[in-house]
C-alpha positions in Angstrom: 0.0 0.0 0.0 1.1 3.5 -1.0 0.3 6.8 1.0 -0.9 9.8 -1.5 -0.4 12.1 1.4 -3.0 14.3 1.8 -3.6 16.1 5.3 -7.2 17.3 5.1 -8.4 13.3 4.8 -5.7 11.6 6.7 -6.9 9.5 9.3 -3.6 9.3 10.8 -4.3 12.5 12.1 -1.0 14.1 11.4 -0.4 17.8 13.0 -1.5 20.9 11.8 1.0 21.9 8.8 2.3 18.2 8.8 3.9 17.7 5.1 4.0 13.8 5.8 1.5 11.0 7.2 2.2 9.5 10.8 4.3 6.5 9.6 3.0 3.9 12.1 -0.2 5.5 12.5 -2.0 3.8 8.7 -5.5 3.1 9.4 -7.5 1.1 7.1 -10.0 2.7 4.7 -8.0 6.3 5.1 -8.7 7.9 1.7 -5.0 8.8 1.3 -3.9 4.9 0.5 -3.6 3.7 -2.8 -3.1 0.2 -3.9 -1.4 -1.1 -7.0 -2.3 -4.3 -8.7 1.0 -6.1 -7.7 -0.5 -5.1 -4.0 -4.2 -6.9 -4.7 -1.9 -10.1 -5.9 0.4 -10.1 -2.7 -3.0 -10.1 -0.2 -4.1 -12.8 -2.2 -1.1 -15.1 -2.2 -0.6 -14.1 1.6 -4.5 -15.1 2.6 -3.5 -18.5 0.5 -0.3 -19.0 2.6 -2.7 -18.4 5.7 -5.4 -20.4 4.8 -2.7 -23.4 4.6 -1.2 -22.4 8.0 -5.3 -22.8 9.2 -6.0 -25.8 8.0 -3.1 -27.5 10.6 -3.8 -25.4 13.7 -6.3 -26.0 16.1 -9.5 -24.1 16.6 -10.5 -20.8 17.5 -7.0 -20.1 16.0 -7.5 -21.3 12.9 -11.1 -19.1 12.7 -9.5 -16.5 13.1 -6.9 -16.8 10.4 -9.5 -17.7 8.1 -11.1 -14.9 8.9 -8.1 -12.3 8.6 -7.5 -15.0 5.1 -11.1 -13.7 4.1 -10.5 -10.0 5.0 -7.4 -9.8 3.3 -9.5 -11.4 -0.3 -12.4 -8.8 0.2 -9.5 -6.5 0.2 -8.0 -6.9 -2.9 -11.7 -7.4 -5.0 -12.2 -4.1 -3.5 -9.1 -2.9 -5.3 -10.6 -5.0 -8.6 -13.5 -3.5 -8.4 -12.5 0.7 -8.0 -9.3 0.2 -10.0 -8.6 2.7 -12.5 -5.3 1.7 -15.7 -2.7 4.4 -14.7 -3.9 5.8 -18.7 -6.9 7.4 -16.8 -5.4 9.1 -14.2 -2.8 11.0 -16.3 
């Protein structure tokens, strides 16, 4: 994930006059973060490589990486599905 740094819609809530994000402050859904295809493939291949892990751990551990496995996918379809080429934004 890439920061467009923006400070009006950050959700990191960087200071007044701030000309950079709060690092270690990225929330989810801030409207600054933009994600590349190469980005959408990586969550994918990591919720596969968690989904493995799952299936040999007991449970309610192995929920819950399923779960995260799950939220990671719904991540990158978002990305699919509001993706515009790099053409149209030039």
């Amino acid at each position: 994930m890439v920061c467009a740094f923006r400070r009006d819609n950050g959700l990191c809530e960087p200071d007044p006059g701030a000309t950079a994000p709060r690092q270690y402050d990225c929330c989810p859904g801030c409207g600054n973060t933009v994600r590349t295809d190469t980005h959408a493939r990586f969550l994918r291949e990591r919720a596969d490589e968690i989904d493995k892990l799952a299936a040999h751990t007991p449970e309610p551990i192995g929920k819950r990486l399923r779960t995260n496995a799950d939220q990671l996918r719904a991540t990158a379809d978002a990305h699919d599905a509001a993706a515009h080429p790099a053409e149209a934004l030039a």
